[in-house]
Each structure stands twice: as C-alpha cells, then as structure tokens.
TORKEPA-618924 format. One line per field, with one value per residue (C-alpha): residue number from 1; residue in one letter; x, y, z. Coordinates in pm, whole numbers, plus 32768, in hexadecimal, padded with zeros to 4 digits. Layout:
residues N
n (NUM / ...) $
res (a / ...) $
c1 (X / ...) $
c2 (Y / ...) $
c3 (Z / ...) $
This chain:
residues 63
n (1 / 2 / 3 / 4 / 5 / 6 / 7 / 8 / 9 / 10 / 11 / 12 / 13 / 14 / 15 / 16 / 17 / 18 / 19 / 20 / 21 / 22 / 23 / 24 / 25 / 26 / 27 / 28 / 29 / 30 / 31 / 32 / 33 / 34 / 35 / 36 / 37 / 38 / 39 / 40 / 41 / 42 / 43 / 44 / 45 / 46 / 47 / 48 / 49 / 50 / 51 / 52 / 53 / 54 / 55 / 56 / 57 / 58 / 59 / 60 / 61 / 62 / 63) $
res (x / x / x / x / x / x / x / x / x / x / x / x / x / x / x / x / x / x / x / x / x / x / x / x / x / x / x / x / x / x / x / x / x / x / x / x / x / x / x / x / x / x / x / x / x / x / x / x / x / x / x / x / x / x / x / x / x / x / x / x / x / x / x) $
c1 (726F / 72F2 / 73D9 / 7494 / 7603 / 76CC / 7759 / 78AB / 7868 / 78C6 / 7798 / 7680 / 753E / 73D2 / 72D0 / 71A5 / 70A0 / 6FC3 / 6F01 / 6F9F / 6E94 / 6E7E / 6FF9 / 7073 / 71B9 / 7292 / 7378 / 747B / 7513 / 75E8 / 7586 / 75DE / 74E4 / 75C4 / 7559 / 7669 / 75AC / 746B / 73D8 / 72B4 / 725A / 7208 / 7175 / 7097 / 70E8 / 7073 / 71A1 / 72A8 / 73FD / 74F4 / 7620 / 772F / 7805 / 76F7 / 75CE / 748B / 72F8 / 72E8 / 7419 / 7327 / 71C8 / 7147 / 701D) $
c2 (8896 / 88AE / 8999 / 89CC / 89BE / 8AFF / 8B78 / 8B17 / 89C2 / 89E7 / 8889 / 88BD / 886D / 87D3 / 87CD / 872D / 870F / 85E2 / 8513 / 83AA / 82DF / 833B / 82D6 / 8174 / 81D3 / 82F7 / 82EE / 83DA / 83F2 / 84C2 / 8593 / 845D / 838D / 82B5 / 8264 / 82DD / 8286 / 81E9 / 81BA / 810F / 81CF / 8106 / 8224 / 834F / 84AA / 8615 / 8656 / 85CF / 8693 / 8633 / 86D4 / 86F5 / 876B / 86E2 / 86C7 / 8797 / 875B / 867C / 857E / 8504 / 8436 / 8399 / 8294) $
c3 (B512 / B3CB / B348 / B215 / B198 / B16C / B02B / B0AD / B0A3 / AF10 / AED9 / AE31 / AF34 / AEEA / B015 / AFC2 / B0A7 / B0CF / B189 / B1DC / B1C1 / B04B / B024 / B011 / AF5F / AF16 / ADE1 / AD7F / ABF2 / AB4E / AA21 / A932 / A9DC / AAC0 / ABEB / ACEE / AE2A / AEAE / B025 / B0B4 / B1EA / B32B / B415 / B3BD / B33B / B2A8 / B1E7 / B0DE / B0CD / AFC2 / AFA0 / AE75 / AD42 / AC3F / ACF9 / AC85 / ACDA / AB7B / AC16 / AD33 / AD0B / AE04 / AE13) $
C-alpha cells in the first residue's frame, strides 16, 4: 500500500507511478542539472517515491 508523507515532514515529495519493466534506471538532479542520485532497480515495482529540500517532478527522469 502506498501512502504519502505528511506536511510535517518539512521535504518536498514526488510519487510517480510506473510500471518496472519500462524502467531500467532512475536518476535524480537538482534544478541546475546535476545529477544527485541514480539507481538501477533489481526487483519489480508500481511506484517511485523521492523525497527532499530541492526535489520537484522536473528533478527525476527515468528511462
């Protein structure tokens, strides 16, 4: 089950929902363009949660 973050948590949170076999990797940039985080998943999943001070839908592509 998924389920958000509260306001309290004082992070900005994306949840993107996707299909896994469409993925082969996840990567995660500030708004300047650099790339602050990438991951190659190994098992399947519906949903991509990425949490923080600078993040925003237009810091994460995946391919």
């Amino acid at each position: 089950m998924l389920q958000s973050l509260t306001a309290k948590s004082g992070m900005n949170t994306v949840v993107l929902n996707v299909s896994s076999s469409s993925v082969s990797e996840i990567v995660v940039k500030d708004s300047s363009g650099n790339v602050l985080g990438t991951l190659k998943p190994s098992k399947s999943f519906n949903n991509i949660i990425v949490s923080g001070a600078g993040v925003s839908e237009s810091t994460i592509s995946y391919n």
